[in-house]
C-alpha positions in Angstrom: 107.7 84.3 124.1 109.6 86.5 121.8 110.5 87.5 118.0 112.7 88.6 115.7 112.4 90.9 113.1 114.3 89.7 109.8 115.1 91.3 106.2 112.7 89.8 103.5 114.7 88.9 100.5 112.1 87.4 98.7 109.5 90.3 99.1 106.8 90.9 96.5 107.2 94.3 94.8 104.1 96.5 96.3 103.9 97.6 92.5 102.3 94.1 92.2 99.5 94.8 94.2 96.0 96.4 93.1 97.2 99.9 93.5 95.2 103.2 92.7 97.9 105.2 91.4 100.2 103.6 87.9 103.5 105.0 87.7 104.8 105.5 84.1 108.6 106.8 84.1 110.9 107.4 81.3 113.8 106.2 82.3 115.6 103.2 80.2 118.1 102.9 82.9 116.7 102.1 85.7 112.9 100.2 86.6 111.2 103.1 88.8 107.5 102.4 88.0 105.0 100.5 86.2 105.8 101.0 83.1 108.1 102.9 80.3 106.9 105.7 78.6 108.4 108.2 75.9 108.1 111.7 76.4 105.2 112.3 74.5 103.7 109.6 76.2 104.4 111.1 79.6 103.3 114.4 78.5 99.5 113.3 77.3 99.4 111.3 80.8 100.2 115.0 82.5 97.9 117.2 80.3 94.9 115.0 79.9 92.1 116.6 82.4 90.8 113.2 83.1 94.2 112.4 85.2 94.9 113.2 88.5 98.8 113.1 88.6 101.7 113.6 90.8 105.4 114.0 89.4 108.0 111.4 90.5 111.7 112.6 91.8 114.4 110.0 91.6 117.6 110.3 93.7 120.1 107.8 91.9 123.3 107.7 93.8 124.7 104.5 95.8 120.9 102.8 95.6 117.5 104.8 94.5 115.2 106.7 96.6 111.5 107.8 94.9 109.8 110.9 96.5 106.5 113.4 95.1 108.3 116.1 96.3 111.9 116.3 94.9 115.2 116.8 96.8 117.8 119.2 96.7 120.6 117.7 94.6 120.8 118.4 90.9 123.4 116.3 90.0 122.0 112.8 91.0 118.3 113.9 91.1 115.8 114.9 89.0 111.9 113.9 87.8 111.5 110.5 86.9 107.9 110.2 86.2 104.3 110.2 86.9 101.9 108.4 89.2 98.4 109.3 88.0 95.1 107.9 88.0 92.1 108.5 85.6 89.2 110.5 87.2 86.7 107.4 86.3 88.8 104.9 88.4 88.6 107.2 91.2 85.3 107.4 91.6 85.0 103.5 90.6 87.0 102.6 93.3 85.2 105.0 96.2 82.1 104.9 94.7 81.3 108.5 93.8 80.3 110.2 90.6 81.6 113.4 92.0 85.1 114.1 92.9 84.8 116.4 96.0 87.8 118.4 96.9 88.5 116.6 100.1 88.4 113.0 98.2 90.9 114.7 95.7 93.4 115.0 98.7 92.7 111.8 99.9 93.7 110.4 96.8 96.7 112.3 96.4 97.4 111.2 99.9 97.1 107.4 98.4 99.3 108.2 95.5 101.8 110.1 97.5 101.6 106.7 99.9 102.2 104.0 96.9 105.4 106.4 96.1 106.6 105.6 99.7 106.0 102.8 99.8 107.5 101.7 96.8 110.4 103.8 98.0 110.7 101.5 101.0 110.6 97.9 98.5 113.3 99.6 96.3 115.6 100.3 98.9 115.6 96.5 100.6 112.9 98.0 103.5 110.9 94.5 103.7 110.9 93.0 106.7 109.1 89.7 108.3 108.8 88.1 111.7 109.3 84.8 113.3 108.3 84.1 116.8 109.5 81.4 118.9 108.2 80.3 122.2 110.2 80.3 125.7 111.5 76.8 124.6 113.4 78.1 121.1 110.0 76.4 119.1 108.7 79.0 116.3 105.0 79.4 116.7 104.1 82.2 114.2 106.2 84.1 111.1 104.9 86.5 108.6 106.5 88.0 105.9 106.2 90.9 103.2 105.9 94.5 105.8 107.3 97.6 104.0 109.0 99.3 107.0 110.7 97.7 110.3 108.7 99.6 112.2 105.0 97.7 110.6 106.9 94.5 111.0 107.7 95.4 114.8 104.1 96.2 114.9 102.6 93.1 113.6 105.1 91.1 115.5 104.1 92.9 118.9 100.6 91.8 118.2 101.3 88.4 117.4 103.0 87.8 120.1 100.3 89.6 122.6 97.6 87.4 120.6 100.0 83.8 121.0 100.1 85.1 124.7 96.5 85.6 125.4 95.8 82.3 124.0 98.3 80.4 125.6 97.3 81.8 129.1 
């Protein structure tokens, strides 16, 4: 039994998943987000004290790359955005009505993680596998992993499961 790892060309933006974090960007140039927003628009999502925000860096040359942290050219570089997420849908979603400082990290952590993530759709990182038993028959494929590394993952224990089973 083995598998393959192939590119998914028809992968579903991560952006269209239920996600914690929205990303509003102002750029009219390029999609990097959820939605457009003018710079007034983008400066009330930043100042109002019921957000929790990070700022989004875009590298636009030859493809785009989305970081929370910036990079070092300031010619094709520069802050794109926002992800944030209200205070109240924080602690909807994990069930607080107190925002300690250590769930504050975790969500940045998830924010920083939809930024990645998204990163990895943009730049054509969605992968699926297909796996074929010893006679060439395919048994098993799945689709949609951000990251060849997930998809070697999943495929590793598909394959282990298909084994166990067929033993």
């Amino acid at each position: 039994m083995n598998y393959t790892i192939v590119r998914d060309d028809n992968a579903i933006s991560p952006r269209e998943n239920d996600n914690l974090g929205t990303i509003a960007y102002g750029s009219r140039r390029y999609v990097l987000g959820d939605h457009f927003v003018s710079g007034d628009e983008l400066a009330a999502i930043i100042n109002d004290r019921n957000n929790i925000a990070l700022p989004v860096y875009a590298y636009i040359h030859s493809g785009v790359t989305l970081n929370t942290v910036g990079f070092s050219d300031p010619w094709d570089s520069g802050k794109s955005g926002y992800i944030y997420v209200s205070k109240d849908k924080v602690r909807e979603w994990f069930g607080v009505k107190r925002i300690s400082p250590k769930l504050y990290n975790r969500v940045l952590s998830v924010l920083t993680a939809e930024i990645e993530e998204y990163n990895l759709y943009l730049n054509g990182e969605s992968y699926g596998y297909i796996i074929k038993d010893d006679d060439g028959n395919e048994i098993d494929s799945c689709w949609g992993f951000l990251g060849e590394d997930v998809a070697k993952e999943a495929a590793e224990e598909a394959v282990s499961f298909f084994s166990k089973r067929a033993a």
